[in-house]
N, C-alpha and C positions, 0 to 999 in steps of 0.2 A: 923071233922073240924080241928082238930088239925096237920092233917097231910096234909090239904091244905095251910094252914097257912106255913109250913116248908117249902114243895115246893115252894108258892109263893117267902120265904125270899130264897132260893136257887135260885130259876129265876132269882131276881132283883139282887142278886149278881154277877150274870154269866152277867145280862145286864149290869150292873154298870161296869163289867168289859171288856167286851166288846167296851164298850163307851168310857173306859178309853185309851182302846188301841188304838182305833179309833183316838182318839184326840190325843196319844201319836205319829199315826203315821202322822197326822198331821201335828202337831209343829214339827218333825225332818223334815218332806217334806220344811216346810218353812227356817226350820234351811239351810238343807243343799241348799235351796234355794239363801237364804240370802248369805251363804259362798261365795258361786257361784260368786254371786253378787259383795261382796266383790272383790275375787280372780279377775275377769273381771275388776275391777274399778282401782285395786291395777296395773293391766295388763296395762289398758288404759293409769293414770297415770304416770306408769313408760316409756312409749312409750311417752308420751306427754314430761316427762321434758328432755329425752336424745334427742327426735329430738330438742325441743329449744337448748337446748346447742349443739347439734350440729351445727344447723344452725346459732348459734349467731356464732361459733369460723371457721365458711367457709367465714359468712360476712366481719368478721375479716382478713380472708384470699385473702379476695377480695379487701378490701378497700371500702367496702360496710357500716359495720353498724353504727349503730348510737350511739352507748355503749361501744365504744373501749375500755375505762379502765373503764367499770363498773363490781364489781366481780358479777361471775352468784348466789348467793343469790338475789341478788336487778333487775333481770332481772325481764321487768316488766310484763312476762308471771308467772316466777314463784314465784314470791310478795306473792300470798296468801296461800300459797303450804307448807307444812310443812318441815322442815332445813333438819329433818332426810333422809325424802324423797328424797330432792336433794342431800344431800354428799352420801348414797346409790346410787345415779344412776349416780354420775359424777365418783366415786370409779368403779364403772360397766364401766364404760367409757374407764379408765385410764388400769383395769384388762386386759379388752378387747384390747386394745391395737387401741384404733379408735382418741385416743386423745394424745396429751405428756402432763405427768404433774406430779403430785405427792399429798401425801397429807403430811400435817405440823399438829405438834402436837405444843401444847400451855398447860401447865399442862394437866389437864383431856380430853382440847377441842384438838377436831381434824379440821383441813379448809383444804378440796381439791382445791387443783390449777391446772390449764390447762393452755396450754403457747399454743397451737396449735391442729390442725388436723394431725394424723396421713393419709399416702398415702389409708389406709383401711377405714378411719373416711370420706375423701375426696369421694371415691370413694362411700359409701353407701350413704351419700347427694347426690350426683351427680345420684346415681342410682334411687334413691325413689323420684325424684323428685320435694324437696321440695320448697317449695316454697324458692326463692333464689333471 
């Protein structure tokens, strides 16, 4: 009996761990799931605020918009969009060479500025379609 007993508690441990792994592989399926997810959102996002700012500053170019001197924090797509998010993709902008502009430091803060469409910023509006 005694050596059923051991076996058994050797089973339940090989099952115990078994299950552990199971569920370990799990939660990483879901993890790198979620990343995914993330990475996709962070993707979409970062698409979503450079086509607005593009297309606010071709408006601009046109004599189209309706926000001429409003700076692109208070644009009212990216209003609820996090600050970081925007001076990251207006810096993407200006690196890229699709915008003119620069950014200004203020002690610690930093504010990107765009005065225009570069002839490349023009041309990928114009190519994509966007609504205009």
């Amino acid at each position: 009996m005694n050596h059923s007993k051991i076996s058994l508690q050797a089973d339940n441990v090989n099952v115990t761990k078994s299950a552990s792994f199971i569920f370990l592989l799990h939660n990483y399926k879901i993890l790198i799931e979620e990343k995914d997810y993330q990475n996709y959102m962070q993707k979409y996002t970062d698409e979503k605020i450079r086509k607005t700012i593009l297309l606010e500053y071709y408006k601009r170019s046109k004599g189209k918009s309706k926000n001429t001197q409003m700076h692109m924090y208070n644009f009212p797509e990216l209003k609820e969009l996090n600050n970081k998010d925007i001076f990251d993709n207006a810096k993407y902008l200006i690196d890229e060479n699709l915008v003119r502009g620069g950014i200004d430091e203020e002690g610690e803060n930093l504010f990107p500025w765009i005065t225009r469409l570069t002839n490349s910023g023009i041309k990928l509006v114009e190519d994509n379609q966007y609504d205009r």
